[in-house]
PDB file with SEQRES, HELIX, SHEET and CRYST1 records, atoms N, CA, C and O in Angstrom:
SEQRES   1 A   70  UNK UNK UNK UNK UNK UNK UNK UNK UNK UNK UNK UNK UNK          
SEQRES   2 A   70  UNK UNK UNK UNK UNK UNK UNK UNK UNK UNK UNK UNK UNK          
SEQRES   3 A   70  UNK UNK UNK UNK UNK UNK UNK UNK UNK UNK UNK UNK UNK          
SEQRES   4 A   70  UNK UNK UNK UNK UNK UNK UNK UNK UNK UNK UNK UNK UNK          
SEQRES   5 A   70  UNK UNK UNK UNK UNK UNK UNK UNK UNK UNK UNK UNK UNK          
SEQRES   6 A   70  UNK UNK UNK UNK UNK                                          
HELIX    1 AA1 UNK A    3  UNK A   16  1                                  14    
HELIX    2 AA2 UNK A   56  UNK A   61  1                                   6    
HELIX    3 AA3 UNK A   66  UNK A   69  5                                   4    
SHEET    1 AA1 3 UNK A  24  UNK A  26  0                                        
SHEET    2 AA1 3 UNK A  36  UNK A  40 -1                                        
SHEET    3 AA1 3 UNK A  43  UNK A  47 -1                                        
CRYST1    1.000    1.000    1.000  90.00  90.00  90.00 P 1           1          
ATOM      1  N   UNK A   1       3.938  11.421   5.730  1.00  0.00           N  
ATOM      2  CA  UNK A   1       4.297  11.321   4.342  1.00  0.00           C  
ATOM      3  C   UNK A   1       4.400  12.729   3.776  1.00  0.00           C  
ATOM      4  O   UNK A   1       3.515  13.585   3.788  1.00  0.00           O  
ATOM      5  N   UNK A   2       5.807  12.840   3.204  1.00  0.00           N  
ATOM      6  CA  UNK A   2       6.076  14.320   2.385  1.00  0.00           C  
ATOM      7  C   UNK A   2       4.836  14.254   1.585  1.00  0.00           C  
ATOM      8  O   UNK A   2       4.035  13.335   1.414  1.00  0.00           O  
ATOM      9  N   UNK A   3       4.885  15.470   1.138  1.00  0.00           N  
ATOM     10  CA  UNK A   3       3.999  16.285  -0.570  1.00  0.00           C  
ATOM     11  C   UNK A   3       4.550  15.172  -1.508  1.00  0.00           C  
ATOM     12  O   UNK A   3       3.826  14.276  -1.941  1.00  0.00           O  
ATOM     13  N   UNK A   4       5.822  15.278  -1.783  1.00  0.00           N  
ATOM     14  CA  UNK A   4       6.260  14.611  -2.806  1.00  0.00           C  
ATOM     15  C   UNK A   4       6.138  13.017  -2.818  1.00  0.00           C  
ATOM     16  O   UNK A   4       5.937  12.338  -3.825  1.00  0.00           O  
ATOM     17  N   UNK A   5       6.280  12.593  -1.640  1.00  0.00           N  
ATOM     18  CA  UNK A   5       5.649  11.152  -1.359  1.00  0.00           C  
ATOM     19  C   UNK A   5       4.559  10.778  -1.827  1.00  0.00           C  
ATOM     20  O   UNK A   5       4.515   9.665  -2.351  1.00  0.00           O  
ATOM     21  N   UNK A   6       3.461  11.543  -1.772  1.00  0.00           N  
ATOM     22  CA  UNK A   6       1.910  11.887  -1.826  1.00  0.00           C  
ATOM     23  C   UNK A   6       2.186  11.610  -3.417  1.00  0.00           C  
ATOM     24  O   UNK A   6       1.927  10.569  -4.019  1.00  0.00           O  
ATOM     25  N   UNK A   7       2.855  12.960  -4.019  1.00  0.00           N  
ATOM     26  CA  UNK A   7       2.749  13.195  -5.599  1.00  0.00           C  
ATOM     27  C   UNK A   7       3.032  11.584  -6.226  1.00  0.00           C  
ATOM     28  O   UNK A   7       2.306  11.033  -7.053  1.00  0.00           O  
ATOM     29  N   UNK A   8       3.918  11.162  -5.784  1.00  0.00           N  
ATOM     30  CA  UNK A   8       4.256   9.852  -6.039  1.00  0.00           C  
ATOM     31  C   UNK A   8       3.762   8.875  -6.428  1.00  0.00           C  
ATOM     32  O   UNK A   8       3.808   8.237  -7.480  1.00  0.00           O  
ATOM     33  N   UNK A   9       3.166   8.762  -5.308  1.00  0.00           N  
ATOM     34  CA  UNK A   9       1.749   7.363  -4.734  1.00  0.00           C  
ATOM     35  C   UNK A   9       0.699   7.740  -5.830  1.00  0.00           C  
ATOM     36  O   UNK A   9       0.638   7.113  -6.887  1.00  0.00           O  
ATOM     37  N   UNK A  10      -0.351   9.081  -5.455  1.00  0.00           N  
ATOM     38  CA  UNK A  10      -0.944   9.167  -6.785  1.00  0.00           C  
ATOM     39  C   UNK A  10      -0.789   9.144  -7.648  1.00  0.00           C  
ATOM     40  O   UNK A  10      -1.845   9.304  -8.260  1.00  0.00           O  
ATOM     41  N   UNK A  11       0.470   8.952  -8.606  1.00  0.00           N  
ATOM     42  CA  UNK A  11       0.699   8.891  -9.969  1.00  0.00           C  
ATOM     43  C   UNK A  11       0.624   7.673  -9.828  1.00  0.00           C  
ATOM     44  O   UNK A  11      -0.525   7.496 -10.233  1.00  0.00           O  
ATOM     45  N   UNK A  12       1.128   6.340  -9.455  1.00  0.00           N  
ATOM     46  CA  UNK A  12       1.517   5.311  -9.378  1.00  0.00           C  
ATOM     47  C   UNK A  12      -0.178   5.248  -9.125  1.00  0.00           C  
ATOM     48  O   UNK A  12      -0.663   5.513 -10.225  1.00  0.00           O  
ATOM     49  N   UNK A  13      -0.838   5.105  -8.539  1.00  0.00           N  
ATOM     50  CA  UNK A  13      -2.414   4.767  -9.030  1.00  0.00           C  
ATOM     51  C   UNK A  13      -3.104   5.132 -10.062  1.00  0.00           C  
ATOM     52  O   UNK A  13      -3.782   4.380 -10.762  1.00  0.00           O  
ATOM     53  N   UNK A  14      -2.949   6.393 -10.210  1.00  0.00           N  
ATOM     54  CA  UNK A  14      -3.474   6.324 -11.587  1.00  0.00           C  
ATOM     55  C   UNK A  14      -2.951   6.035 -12.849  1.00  0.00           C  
ATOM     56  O   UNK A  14      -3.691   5.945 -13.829  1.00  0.00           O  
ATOM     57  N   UNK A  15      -1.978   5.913 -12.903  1.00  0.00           N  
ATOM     58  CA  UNK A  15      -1.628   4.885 -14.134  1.00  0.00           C  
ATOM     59  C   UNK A  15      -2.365   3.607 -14.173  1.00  0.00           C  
ATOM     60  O   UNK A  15      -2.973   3.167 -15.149  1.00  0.00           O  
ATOM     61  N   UNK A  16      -2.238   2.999 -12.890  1.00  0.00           N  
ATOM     62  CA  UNK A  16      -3.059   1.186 -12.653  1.00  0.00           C  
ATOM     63  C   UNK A  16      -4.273   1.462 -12.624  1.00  0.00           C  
ATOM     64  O   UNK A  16      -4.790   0.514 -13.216  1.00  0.00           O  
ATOM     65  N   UNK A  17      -5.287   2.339 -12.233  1.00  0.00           N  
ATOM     66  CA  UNK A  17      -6.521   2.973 -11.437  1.00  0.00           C  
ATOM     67  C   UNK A  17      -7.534   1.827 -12.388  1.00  0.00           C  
ATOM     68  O   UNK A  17      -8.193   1.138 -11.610  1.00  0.00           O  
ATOM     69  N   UNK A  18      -7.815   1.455 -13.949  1.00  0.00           N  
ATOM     70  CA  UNK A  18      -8.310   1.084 -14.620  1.00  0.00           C  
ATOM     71  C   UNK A  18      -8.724  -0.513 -14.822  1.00  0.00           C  
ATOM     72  O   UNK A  18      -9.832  -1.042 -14.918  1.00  0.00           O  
ATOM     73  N   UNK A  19      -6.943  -1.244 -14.854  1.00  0.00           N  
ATOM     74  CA  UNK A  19      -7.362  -2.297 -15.288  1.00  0.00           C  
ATOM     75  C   UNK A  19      -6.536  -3.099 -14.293  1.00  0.00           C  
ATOM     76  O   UNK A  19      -6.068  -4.118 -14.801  1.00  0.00           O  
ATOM     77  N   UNK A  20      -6.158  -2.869 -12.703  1.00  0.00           N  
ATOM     78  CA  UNK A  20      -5.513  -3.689 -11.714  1.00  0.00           C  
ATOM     79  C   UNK A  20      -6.169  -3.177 -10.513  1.00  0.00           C  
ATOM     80  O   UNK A  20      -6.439  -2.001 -10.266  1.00  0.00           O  
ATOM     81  N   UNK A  21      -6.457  -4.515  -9.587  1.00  0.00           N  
ATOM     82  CA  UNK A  21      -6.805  -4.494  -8.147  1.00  0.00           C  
ATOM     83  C   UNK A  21      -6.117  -3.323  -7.374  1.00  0.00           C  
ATOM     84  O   UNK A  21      -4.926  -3.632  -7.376  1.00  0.00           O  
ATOM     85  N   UNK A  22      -6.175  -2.843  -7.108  1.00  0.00           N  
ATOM     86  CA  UNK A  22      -5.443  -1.180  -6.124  1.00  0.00           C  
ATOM     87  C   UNK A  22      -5.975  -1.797  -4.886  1.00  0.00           C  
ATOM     88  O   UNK A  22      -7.034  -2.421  -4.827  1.00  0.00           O  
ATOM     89  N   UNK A  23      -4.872  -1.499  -3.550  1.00  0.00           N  
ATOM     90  CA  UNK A  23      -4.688  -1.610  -2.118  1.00  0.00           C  
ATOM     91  C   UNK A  23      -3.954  -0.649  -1.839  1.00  0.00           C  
ATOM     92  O   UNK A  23      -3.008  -0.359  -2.571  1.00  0.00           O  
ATOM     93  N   UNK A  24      -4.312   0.201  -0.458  1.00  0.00           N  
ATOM     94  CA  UNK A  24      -3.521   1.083   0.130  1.00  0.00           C  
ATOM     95  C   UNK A  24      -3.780   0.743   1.517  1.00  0.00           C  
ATOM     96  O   UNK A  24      -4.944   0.813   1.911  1.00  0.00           O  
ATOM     97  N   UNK A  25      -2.371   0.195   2.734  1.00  0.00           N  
ATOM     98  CA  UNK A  25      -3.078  -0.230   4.007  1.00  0.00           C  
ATOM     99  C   UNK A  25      -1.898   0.839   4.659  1.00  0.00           C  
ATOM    100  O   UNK A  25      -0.704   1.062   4.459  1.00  0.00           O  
ATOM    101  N   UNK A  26      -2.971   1.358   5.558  1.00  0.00           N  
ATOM    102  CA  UNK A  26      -2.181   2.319   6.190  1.00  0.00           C  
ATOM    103  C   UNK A  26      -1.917   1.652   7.407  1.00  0.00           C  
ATOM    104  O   UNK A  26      -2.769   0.811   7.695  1.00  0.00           O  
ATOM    105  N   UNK A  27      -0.538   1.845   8.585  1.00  0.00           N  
ATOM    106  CA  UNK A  27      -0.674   1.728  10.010  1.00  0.00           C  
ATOM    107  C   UNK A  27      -1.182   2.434  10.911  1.00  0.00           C  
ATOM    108  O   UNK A  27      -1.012   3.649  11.013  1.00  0.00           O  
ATOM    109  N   UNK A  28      -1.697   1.903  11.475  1.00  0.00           N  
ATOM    110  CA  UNK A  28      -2.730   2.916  12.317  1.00  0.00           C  
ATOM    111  C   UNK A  28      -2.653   3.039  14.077  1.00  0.00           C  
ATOM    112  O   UNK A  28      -3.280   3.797  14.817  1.00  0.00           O  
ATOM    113  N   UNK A  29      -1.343   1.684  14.503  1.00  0.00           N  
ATOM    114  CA  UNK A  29      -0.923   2.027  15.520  1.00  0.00           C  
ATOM    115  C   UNK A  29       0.366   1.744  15.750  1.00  0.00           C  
ATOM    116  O   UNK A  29       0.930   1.073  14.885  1.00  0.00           O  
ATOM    117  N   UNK A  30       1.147   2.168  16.943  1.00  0.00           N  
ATOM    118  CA  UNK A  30       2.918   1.742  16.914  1.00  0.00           C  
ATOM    119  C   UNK A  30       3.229   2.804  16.423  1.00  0.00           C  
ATOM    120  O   UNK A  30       2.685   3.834  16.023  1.00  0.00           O  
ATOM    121  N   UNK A  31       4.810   2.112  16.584  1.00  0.00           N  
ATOM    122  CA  UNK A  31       5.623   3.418  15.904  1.00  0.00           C  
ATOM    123  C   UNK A  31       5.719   3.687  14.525  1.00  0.00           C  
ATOM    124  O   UNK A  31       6.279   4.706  14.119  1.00  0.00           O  
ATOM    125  N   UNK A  32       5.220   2.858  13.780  1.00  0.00           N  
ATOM    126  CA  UNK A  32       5.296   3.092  12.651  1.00  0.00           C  
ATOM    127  C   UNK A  32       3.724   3.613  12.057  1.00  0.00           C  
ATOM    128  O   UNK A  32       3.470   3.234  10.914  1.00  0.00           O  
ATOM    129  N   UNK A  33       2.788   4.352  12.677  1.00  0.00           N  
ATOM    130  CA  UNK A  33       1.680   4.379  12.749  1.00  0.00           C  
ATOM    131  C   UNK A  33       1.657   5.894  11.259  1.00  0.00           C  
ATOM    132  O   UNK A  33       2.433   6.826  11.048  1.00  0.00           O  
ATOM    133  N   UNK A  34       0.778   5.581  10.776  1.00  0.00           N  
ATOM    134  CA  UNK A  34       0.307   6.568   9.188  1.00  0.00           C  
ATOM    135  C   UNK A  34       1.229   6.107   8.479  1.00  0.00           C  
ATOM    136  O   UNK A  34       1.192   6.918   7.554  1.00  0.00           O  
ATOM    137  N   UNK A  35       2.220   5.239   8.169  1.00  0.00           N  
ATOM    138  CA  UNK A  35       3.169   4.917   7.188  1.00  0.00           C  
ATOM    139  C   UNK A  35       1.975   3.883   6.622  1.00  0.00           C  
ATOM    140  O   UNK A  35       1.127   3.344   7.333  1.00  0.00           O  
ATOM    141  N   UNK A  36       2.146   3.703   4.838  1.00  0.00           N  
ATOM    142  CA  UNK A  36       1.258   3.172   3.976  1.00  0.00           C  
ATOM    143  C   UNK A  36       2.427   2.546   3.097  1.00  0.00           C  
ATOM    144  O   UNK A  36       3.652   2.670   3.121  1.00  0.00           O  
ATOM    145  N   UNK A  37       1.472   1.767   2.252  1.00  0.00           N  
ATOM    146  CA  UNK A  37       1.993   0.633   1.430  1.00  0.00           C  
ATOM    147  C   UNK A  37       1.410   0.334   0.307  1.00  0.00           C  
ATOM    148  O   UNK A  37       0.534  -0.482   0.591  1.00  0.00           O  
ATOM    149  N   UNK A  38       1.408   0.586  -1.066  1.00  0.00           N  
ATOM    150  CA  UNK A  38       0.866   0.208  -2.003  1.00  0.00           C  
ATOM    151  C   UNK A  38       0.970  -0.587  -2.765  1.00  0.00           C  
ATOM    152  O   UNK A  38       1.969  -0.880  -3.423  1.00  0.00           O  
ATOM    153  N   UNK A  39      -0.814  -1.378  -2.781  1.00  0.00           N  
ATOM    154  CA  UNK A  39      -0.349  -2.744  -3.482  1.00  0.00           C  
ATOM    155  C   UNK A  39      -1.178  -3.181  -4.667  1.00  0.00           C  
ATOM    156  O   UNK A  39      -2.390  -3.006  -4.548  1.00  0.00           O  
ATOM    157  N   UNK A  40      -0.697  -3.771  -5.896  1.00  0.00           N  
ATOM    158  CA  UNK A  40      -1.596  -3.399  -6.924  1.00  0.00           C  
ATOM    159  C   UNK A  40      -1.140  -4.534  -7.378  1.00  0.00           C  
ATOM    160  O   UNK A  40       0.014  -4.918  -7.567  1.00  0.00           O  
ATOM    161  N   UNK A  41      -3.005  -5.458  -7.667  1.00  0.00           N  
ATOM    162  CA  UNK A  41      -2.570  -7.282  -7.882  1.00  0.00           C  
ATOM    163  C   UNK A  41      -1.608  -7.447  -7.477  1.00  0.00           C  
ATOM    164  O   UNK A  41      -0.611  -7.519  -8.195  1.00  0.00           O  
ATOM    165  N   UNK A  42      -1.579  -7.565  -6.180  1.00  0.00           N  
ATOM    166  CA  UNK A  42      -0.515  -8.569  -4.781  1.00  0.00           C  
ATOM    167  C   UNK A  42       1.010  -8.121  -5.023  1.00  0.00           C  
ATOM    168  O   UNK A  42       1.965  -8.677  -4.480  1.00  0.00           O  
ATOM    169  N   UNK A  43       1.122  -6.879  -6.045  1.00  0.00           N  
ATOM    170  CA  UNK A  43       2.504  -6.529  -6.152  1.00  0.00           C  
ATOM    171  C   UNK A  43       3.100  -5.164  -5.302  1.00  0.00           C  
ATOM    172  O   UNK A  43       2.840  -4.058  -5.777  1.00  0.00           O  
ATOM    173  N   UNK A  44       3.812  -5.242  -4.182  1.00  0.00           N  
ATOM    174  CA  UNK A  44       4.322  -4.118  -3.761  1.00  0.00           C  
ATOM    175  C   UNK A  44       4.749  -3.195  -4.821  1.00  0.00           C  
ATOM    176  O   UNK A  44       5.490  -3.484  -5.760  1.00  0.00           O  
ATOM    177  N   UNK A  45       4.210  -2.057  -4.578  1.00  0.00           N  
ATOM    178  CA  UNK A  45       4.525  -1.149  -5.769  1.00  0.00           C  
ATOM    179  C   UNK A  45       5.241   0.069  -5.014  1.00  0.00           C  
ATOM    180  O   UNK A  45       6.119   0.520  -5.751  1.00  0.00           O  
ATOM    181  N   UNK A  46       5.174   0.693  -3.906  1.00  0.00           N  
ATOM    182  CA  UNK A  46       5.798   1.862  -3.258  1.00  0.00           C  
ATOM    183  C   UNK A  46       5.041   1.585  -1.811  1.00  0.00           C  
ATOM    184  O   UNK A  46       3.925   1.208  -1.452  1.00  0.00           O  
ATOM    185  N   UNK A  47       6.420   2.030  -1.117  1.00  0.00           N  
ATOM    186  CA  UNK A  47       6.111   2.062   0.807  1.00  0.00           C  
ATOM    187  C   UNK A  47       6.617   3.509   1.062  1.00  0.00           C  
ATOM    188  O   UNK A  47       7.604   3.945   0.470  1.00  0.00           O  
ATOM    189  N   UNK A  48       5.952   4.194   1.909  1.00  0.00           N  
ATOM    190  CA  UNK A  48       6.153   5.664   2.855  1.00  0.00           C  
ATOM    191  C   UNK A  48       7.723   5.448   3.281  1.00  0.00           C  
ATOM    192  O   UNK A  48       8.704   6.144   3.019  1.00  0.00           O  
ATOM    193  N   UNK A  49       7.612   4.270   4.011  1.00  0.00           N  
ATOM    194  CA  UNK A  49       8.946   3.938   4.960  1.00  0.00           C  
ATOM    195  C   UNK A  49       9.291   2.545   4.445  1.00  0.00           C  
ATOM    196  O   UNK A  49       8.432   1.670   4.338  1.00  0.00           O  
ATOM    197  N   UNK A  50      10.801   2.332   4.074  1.00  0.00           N  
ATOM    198  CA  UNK A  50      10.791   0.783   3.825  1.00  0.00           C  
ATOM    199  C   UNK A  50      11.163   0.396   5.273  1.00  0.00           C  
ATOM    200  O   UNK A  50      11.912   1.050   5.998  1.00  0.00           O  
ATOM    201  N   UNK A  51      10.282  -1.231   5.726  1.00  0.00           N  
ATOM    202  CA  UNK A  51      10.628  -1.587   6.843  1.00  0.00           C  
ATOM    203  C   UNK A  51       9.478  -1.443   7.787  1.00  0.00           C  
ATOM    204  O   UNK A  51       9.273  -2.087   8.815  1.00  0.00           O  
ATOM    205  N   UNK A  52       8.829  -0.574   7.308  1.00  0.00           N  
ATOM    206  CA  UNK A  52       7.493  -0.011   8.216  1.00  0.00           C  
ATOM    207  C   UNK A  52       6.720  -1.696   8.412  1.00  0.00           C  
ATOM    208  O   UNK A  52       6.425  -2.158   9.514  1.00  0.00           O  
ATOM    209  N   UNK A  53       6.544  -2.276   7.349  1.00  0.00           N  
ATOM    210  CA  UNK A  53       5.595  -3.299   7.454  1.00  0.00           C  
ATOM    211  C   UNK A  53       6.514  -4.866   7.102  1.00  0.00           C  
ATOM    212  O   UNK A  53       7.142  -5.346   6.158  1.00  0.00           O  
ATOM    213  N   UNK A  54       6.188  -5.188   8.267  1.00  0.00           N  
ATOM    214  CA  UNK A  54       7.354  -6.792   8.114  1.00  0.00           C  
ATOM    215  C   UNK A  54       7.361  -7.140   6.825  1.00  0.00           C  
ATOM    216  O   UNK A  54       6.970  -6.440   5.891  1.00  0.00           O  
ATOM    217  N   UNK A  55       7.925  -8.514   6.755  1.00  0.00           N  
ATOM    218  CA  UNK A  55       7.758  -9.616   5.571  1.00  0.00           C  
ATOM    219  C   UNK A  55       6.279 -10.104   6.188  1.00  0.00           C  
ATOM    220  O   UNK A  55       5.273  -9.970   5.492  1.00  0.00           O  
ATOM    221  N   UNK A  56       6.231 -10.456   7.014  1.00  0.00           N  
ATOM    222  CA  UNK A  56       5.406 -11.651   7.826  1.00  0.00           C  
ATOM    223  C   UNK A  56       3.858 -10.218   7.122  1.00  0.00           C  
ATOM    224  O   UNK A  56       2.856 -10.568   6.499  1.00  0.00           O  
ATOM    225  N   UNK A  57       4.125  -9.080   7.424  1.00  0.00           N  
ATOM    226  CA  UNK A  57       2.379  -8.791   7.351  1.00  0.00           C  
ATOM    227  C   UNK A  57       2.233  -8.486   5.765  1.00  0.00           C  
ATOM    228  O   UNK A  57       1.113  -8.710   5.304  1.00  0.00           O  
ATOM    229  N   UNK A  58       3.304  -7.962   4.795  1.00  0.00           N  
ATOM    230  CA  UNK A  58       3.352  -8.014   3.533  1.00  0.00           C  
ATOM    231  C   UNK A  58       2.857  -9.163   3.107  1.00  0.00           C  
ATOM    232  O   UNK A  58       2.248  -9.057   2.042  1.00  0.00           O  
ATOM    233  N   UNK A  59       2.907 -10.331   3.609  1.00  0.00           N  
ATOM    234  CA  UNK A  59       2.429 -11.992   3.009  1.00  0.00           C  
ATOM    235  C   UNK A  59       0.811 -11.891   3.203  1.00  0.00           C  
ATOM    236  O   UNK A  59      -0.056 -12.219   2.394  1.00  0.00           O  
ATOM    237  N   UNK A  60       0.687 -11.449   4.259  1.00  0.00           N  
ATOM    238  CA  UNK A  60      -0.896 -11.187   4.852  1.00  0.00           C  
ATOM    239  C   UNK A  60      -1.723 -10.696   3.951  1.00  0.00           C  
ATOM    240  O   UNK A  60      -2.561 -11.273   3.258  1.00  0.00           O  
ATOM    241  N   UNK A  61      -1.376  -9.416   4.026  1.00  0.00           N  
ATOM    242  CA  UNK A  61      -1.833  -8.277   3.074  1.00  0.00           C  
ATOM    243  C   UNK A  61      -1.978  -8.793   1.694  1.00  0.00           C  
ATOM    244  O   UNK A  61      -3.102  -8.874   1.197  1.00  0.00           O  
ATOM    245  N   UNK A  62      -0.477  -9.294   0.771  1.00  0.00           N  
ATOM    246  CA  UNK A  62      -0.965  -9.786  -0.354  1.00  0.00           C  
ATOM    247  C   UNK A  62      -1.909 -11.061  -0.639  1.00  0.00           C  
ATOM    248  O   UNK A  62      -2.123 -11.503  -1.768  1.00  0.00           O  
ATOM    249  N   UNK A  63      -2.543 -11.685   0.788  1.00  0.00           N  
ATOM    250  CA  UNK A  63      -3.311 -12.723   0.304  1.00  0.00           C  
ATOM    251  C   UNK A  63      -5.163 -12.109   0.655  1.00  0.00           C  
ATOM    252  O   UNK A  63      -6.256 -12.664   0.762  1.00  0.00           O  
ATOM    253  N   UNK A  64      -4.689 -10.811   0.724  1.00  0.00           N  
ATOM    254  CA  UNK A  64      -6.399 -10.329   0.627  1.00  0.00           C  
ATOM    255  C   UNK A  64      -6.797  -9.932  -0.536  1.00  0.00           C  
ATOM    256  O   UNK A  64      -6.046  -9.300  -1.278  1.00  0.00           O  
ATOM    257  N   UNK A  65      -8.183 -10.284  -0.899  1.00  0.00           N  
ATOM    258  CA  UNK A  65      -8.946  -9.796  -2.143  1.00  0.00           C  
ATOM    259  C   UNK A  65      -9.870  -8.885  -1.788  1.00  0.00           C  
ATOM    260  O   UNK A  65     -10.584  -8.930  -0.785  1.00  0.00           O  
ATOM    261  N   UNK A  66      -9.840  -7.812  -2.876  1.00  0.00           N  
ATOM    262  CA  UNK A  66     -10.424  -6.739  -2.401  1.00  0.00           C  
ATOM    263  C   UNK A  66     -11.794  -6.792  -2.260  1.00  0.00           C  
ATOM    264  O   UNK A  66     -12.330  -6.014  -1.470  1.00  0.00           O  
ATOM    265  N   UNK A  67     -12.861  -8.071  -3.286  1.00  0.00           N  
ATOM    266  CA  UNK A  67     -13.866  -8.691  -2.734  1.00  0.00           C  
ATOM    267  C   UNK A  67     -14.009  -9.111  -1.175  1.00  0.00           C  
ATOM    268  O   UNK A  67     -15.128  -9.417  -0.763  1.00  0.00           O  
ATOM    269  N   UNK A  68     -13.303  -9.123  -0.622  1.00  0.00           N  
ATOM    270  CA  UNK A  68     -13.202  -9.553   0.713  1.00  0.00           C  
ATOM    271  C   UNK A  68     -13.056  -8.504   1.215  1.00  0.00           C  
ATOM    272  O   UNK A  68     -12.334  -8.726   2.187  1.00  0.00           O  
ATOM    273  N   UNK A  69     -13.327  -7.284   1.171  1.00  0.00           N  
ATOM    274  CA  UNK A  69     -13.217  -6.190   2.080  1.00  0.00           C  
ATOM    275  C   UNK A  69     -14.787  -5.462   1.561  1.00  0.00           C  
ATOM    276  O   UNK A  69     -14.849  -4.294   1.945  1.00  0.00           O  
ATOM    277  N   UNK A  70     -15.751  -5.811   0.960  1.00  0.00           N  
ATOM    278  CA  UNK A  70     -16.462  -4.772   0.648  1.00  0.00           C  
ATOM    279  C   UNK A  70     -17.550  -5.356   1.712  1.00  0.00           C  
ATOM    280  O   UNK A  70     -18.604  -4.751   1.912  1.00  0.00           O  
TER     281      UNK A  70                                                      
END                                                                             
């Protein structure tokens, strides 16, 4: 992920940072491995790479609660 990618993503959280669920799932193996995805209350909000992450695992992903990860 460029600088400017980066600059991106963090703005786009901190605007939400306050009063919405925030998700960031990175890939961590394959070819599409360090490409990330941000998701804020189950809404795709910005991807590194579009395409990096199917439909099929985007459905996944938006049915986790972040209670369920602590």
């Amino acid at each position: 992920m460029t600088g400017r990618g980066q600059e991106e993503l963090y703005k786009k959280i901190a605007d939400r940072m306050k009063s919405h669920t925030n998700m960031i799932y990175t890939i961590v193996s394959g070819k599409c491995t360090g490409e990330k995805l941000y998701m804020s209350d189950g809404s795709i909000l910005w991807e590194s790479k579009a395409g990096a992450f199917t439909e099929e695992w985007k459905e996944i992903l938006r049915g986790i609660k972040a209670t369920e990860l602590t």
